[in-house]
Backbone bond lengths (Angstrom), bond angles and torsions (degrees), N, CA, C in turn:
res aa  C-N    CA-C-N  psi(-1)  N-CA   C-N-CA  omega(-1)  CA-C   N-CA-C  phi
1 X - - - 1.450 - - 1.521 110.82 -
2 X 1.637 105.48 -28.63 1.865 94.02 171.66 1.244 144.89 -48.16
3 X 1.746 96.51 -37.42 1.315 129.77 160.19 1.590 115.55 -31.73
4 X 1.247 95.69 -91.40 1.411 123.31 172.44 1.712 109.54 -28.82
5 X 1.352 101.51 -73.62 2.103 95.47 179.92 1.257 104.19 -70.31
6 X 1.278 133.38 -44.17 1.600 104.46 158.09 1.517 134.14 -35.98
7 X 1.683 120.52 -41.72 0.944 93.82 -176.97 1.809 122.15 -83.64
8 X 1.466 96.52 -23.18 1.323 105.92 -169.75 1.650 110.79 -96.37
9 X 1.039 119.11 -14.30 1.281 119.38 145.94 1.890 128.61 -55.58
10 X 0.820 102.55 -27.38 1.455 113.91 -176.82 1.387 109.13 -85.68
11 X 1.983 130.41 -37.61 0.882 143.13 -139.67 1.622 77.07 -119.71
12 X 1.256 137.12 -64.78 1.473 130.35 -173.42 1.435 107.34 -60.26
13 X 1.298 134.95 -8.15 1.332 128.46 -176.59 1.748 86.09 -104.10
14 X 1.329 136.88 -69.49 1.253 103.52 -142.31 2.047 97.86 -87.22
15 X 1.759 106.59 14.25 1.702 93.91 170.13 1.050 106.74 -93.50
16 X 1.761 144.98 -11.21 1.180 131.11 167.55 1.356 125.10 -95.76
17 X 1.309 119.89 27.48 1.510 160.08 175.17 2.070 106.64 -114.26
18 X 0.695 119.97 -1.55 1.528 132.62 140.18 1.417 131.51 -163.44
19 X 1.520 115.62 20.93 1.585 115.22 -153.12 1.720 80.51 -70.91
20 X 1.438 145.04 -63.97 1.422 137.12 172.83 1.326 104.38 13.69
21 X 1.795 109.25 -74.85 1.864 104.93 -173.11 1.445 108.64 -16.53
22 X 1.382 98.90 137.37 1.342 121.83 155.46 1.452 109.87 76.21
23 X 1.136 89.60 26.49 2.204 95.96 163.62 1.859 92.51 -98.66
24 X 1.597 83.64 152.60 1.526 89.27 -167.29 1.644 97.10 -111.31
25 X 1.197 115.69 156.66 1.779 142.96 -157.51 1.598 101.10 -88.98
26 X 1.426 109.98 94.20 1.907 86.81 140.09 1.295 114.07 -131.73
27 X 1.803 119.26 33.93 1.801 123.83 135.36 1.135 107.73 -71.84
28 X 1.247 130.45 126.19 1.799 113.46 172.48 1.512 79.56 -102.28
29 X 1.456 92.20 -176.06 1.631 146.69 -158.41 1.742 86.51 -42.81
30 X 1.540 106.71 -62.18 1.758 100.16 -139.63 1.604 80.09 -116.77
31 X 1.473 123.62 22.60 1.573 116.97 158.11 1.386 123.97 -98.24
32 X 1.553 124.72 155.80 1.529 114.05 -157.93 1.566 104.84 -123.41
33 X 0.818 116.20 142.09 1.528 144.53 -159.45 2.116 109.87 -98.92
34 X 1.562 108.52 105.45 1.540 83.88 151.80 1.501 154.98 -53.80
35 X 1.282 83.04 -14.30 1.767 107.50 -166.70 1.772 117.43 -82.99
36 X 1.804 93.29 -16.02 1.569 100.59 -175.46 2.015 110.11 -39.97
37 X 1.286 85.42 156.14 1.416 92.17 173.22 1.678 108.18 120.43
38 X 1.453 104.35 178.32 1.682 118.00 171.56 1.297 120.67 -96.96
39 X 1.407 102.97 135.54 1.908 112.79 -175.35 1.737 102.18 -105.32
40 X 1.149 131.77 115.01 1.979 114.12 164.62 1.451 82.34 -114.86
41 X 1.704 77.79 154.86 1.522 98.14 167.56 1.304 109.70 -176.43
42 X 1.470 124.39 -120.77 1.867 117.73 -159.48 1.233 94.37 -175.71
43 X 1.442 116.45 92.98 1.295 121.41 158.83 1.815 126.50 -66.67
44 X 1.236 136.15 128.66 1.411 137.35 170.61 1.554 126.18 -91.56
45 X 1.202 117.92 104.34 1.530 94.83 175.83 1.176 106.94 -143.71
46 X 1.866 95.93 146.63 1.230 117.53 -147.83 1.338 111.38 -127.77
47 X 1.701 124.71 123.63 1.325 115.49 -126.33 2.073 88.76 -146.38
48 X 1.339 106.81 148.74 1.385 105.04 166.70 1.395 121.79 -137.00
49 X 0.945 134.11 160.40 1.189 115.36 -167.50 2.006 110.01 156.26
50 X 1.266 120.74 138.44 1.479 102.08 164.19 1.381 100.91 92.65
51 X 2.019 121.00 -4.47 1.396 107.73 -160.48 1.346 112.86 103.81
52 X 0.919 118.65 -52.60 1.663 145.58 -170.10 1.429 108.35 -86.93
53 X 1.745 90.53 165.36 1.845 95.41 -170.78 1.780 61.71 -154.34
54 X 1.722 95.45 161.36 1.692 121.37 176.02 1.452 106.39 176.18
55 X 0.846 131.54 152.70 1.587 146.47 -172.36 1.750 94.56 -125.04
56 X 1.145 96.57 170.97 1.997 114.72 -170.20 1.652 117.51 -167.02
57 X 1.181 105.08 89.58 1.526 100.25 177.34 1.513 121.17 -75.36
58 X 1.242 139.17 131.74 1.256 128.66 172.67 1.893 109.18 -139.33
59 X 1.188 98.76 -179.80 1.565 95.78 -169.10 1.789 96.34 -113.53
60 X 1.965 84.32 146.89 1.640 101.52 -172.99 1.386 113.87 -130.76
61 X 1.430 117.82 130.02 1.111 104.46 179.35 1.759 107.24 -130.00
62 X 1.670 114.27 142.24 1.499 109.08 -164.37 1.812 90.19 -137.04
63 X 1.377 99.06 120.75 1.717 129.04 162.42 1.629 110.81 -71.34
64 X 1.329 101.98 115.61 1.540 107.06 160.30 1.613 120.09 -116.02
65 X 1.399 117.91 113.13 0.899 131.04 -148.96 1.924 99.52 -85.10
66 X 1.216 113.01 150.57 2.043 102.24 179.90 1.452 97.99 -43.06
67 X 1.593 122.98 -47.13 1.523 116.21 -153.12 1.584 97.86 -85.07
68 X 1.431 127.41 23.87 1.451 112.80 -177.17 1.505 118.36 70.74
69 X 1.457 129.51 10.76 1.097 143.87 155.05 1.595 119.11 -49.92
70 X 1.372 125.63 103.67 1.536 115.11 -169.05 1.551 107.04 -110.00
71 X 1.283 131.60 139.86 1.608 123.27 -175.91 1.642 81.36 -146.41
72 X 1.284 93.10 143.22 1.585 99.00 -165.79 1.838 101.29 -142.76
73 X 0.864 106.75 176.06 1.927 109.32 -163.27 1.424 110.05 178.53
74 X 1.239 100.63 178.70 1.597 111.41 174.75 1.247 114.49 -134.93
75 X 1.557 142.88 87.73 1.231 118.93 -149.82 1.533 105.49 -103.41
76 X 1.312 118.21 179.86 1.697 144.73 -154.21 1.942 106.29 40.97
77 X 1.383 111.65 37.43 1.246 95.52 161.01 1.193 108.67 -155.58
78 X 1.698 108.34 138.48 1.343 117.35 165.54 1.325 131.62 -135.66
79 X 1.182 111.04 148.34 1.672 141.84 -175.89 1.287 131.26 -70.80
80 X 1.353 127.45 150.99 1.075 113.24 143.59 1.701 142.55 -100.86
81 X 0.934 142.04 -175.60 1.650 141.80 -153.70 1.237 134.61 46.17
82 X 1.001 121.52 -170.13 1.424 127.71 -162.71 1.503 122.40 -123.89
83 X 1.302 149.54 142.26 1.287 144.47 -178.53 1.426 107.85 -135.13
84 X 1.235 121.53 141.21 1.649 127.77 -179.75 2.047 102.02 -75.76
85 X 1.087 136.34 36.83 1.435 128.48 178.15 1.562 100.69 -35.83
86 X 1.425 118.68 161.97 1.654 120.95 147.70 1.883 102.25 -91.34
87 X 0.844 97.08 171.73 1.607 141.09 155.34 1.099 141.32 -80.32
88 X 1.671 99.41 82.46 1.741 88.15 -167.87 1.575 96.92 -161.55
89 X 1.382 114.22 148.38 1.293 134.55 -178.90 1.547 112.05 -62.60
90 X 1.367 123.59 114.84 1.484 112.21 178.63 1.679 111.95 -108.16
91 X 1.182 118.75 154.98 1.209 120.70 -158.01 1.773 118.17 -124.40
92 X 1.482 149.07 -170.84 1.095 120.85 162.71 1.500 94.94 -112.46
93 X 1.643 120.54 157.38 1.234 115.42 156.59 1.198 122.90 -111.14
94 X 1.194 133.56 125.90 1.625 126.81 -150.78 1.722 110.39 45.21
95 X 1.540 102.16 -115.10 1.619 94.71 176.00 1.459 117.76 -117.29
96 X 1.643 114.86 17.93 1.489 117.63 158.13 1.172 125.52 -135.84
97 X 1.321 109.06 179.84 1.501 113.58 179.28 1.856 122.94 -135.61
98 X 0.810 116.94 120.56 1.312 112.10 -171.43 1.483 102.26 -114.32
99 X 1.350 114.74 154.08 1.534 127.90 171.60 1.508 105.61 -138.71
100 X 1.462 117.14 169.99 1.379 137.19 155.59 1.199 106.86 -163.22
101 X 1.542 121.77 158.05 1.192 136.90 -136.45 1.887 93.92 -178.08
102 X 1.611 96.05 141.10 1.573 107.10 146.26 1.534 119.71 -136.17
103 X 1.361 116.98 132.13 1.425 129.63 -163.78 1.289 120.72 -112.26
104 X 1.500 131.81 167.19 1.216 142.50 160.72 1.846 114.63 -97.73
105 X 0.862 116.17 139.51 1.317 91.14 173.72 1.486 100.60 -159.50
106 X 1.007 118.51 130.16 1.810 133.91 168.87 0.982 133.21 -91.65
107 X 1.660 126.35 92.31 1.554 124.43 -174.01 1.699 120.69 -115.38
108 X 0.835 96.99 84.84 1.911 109.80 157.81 1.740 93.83 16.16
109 X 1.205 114.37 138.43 1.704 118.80 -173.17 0.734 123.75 56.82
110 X 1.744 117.40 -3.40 2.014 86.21 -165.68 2.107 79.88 -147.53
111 X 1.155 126.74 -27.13 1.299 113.52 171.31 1.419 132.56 114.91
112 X 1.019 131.40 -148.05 1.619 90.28 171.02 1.917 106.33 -129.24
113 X 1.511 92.45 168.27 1.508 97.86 -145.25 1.347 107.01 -126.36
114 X 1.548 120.55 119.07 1.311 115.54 161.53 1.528 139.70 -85.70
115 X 1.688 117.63 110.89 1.464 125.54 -152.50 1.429 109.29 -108.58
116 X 1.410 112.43 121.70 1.007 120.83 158.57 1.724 131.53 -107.85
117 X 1.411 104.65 115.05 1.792 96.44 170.53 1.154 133.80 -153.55
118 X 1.255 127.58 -163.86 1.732 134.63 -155.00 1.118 112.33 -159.24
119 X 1.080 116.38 101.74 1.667 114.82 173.02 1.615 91.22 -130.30
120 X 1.882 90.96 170.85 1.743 106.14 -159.56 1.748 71.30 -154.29
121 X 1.369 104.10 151.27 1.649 111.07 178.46 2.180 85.73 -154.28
122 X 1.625 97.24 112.16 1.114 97.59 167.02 1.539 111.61 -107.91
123 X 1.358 107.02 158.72 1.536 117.93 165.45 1.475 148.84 -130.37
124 X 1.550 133.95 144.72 0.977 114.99 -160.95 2.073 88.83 -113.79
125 X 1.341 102.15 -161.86 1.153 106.65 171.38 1.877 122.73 -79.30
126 X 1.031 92.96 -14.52 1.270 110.74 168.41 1.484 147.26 -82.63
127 X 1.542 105.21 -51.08 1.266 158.88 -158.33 1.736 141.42 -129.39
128 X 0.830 107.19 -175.79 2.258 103.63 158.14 1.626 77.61 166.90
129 X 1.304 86.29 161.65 1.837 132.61 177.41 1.770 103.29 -112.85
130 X 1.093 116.16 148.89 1.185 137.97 -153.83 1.452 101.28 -127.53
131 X 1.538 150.20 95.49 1.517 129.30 162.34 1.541 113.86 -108.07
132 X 0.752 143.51 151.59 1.638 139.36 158.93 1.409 117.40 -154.63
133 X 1.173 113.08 144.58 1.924 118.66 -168.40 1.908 105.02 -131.77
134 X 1.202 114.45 98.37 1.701 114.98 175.69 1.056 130.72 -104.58
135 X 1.282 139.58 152.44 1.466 136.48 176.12 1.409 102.87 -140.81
136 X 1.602 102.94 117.81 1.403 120.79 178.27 1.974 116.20 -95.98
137 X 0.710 125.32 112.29 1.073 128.88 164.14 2.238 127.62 -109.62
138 X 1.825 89.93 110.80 1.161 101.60 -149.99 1.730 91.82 -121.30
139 X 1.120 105.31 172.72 2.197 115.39 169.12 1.636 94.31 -29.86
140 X 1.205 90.39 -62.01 1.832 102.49 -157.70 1.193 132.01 -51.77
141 X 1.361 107.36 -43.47 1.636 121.74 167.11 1.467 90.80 174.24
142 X 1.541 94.55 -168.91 1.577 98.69 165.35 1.776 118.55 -127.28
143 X 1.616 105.69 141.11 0.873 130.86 160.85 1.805 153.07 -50.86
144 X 1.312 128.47 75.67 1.453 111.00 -178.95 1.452 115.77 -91.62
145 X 1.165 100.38 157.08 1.966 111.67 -167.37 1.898 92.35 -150.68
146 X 1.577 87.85 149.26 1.543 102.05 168.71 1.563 86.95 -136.12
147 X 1.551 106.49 163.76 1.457 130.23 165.99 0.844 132.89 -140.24
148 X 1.256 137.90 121.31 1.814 150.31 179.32 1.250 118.16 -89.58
149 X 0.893 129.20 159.99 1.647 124.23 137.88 1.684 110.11 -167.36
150 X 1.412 114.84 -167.97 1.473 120.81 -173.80 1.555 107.91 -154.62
151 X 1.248 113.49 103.33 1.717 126.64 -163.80 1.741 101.82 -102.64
152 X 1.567 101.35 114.82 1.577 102.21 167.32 1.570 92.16 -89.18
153 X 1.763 99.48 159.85 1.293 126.25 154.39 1.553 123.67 -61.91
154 X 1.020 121.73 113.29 1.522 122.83 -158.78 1.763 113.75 -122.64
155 X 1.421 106.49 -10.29 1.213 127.91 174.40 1.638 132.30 177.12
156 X 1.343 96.55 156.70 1.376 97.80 -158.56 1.451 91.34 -88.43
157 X 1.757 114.87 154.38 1.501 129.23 174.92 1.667 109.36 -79.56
């Protein structure tokens, strides 16, 4: 099982640390958003792979900016390796945002890893929901994972 949350621990922390990329904008720049503000909460993801099955709770926190600007992270924890992400501004549409992405990613012990995923982060005025679905393919075998979570509003933008 070390295997396993090593690898997908490493890869679910730094993909919900940009999985957002590549949601597309219709808040623009100088339009204002109900949703502004800070969400924390506790993402779960629950992953099989290796033989093995294990779940992983960690903490998430997602910025909504007035213009619908979302930057999202995981804070007090860090990793090791590296992943090729792009660069790119994510936005809300109505009151969510969805991304997908496929990655490279290089982790110390275990090698390097091809990631695929999908997450959608909706919101209320209160709140947001958290979903995401990945498939890692690494040396070892390959990996499936889903992710949940449930984000209170914790501050205003």
């Amino acid at each position: 099982m070390n295997k396993l949350i090593k690898t997908t621990g490493f890869i679910a922390t730094v993909f919900i640390l940009v999985g957002c990329s590549g949601g597309s904008s219709s808040t623009g720049v100088n339009a204002s958003t109900p949703y502004a503000g800070q969400y924390d909460g506790t993402v779960v993801i629950r992953m099989q792979g290796y033989g093995e099955m294990a779940s992983q709770a960690m903490p998430m926190r997602v910025v909504v900016g007035v213009d619908g600007r979302i930057t999202a992270g995981v804070p007090n924890i860090s990793t090791a390796g590296t992943c090729n992400f792009p660069q790119k501004d994510a936005f809300l549409k109505g009151n969510s945002i969805s991304g997908s992405a496929t990655v490279i990613c290089s982790i110390p012990g275990v090698g390097t890893c091809t990631v695929s995923g999908a997450e959608t982060i909706s919101f209320s005025n209160q709140a947001a929901s958290f979903a995401g679905r990945y498939s890692y393919k690494c040396p070892g075998g390959q990996i499936n994972a889903v992710g949940s979570g449930y984000l209170k509003k914790t501050a205003l933008d």
